[in-house]
N, C-alpha and C positions, 0 to 999 in steps of 0.2 A: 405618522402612524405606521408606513410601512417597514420602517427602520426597529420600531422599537416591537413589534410583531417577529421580525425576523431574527434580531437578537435575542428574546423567549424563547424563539424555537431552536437558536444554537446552545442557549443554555440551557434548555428541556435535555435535548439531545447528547451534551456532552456531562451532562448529570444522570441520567436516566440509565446509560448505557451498564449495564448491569454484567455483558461477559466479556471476557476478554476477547483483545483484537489478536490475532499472531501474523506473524509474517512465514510461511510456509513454503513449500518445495515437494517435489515428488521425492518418496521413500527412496531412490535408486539413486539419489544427487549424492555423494559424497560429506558434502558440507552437514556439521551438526548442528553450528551455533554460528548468527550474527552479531555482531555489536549494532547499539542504537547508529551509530556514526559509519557503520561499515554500510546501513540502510539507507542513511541520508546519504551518503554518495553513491550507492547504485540510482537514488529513486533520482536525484539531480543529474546523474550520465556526467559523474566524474567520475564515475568507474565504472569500467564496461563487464569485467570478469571476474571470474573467482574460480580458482581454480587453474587456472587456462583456457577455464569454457565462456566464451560468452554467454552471459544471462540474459532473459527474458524476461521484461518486468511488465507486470498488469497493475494497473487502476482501475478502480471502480467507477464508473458515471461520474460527472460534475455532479449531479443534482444527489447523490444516494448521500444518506446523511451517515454512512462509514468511513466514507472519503475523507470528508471533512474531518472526522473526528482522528482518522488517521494521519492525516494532515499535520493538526495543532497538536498532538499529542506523542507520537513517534518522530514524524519528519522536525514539530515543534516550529511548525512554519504556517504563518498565514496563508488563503488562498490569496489575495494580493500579493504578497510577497511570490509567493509561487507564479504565479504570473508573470509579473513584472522580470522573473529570474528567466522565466521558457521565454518570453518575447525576445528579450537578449541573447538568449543559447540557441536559439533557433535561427539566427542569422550568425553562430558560429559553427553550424551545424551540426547541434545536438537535438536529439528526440524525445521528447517525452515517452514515460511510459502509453506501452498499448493497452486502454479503454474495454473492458468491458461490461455489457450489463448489469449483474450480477457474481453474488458470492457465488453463488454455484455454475456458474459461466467458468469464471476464474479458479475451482475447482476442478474442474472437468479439463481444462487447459492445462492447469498443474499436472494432472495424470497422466498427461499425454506426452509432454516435454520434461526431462531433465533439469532441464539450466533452465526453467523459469520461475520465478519468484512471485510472490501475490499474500496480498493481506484478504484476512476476513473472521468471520467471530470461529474462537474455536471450535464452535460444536460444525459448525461448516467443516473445518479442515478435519476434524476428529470421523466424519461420515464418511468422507472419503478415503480417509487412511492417508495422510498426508503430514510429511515429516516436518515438525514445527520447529526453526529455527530462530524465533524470537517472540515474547511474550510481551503485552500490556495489559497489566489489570487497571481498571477504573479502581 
């Protein structure tokens, strides 16, 4: 029962989601535009920079259902798979992104730093004035 509840609710979640997700920057970062592939290797820490600057990457909560949906849908990678990939990278000494609460957490961080990078729905990054360098519509 717990299985098939929990599958409902990732397919509530990744059906429902009505705005887009973006992947975002503070207005003062140089960079205009990423590729889906230039994300998947910051958010995996096969790429450290851009630019020359070392980036700053956020993620949202395990448990926030953006994550997830950021996950399968931009990175285009299961949380298993992600997993399975940071327990191995972590004994080569790579770090996951840094964790925080909230979209507006990770806004407010965006505004503060340059070279960090972070997803969340657009009208998130659009409040803050945050320069949006990649798009996902549902």
């Amino acid at each position: 029962m717990g299985m098939v509840r929990y599958l409902w609710l990732l397919l509530l979640s990744t059906t429902l989601w009505a705005e887009a997700i973006v992947v975002a920057v503070n207005p003062l970062c140089p960079i205009d535009r990423l590729s889906q592939q230039t994300i998947l290797a910051l958010y995996l820490d096969k790429r450290r920079t851009l630019e020359g600057h070392r980036v700053v990457l956020l993620n949202l909560a395990l448990d926030h259902p953006l994550r997830r949906l950021f996950e399968e849908k931009v990175l285009r990678k299961s949380r298993e798979e992600l997993e399975r990939y940071w327990l191995r990278a972590h004994f080569k000494g790579h770090q996951p992104p840094k964790v925080v609460k909230s979209q507006e957490a990770a806004a407010r961080f965006l505004e503060k730093i340059p070279y960090a990078i972070g997803y969340m729905e657009a009208s998130v990054a659009k409040k803050h004035q945050l320069k949006i360098l990649y798009r996902w519509v549902p």
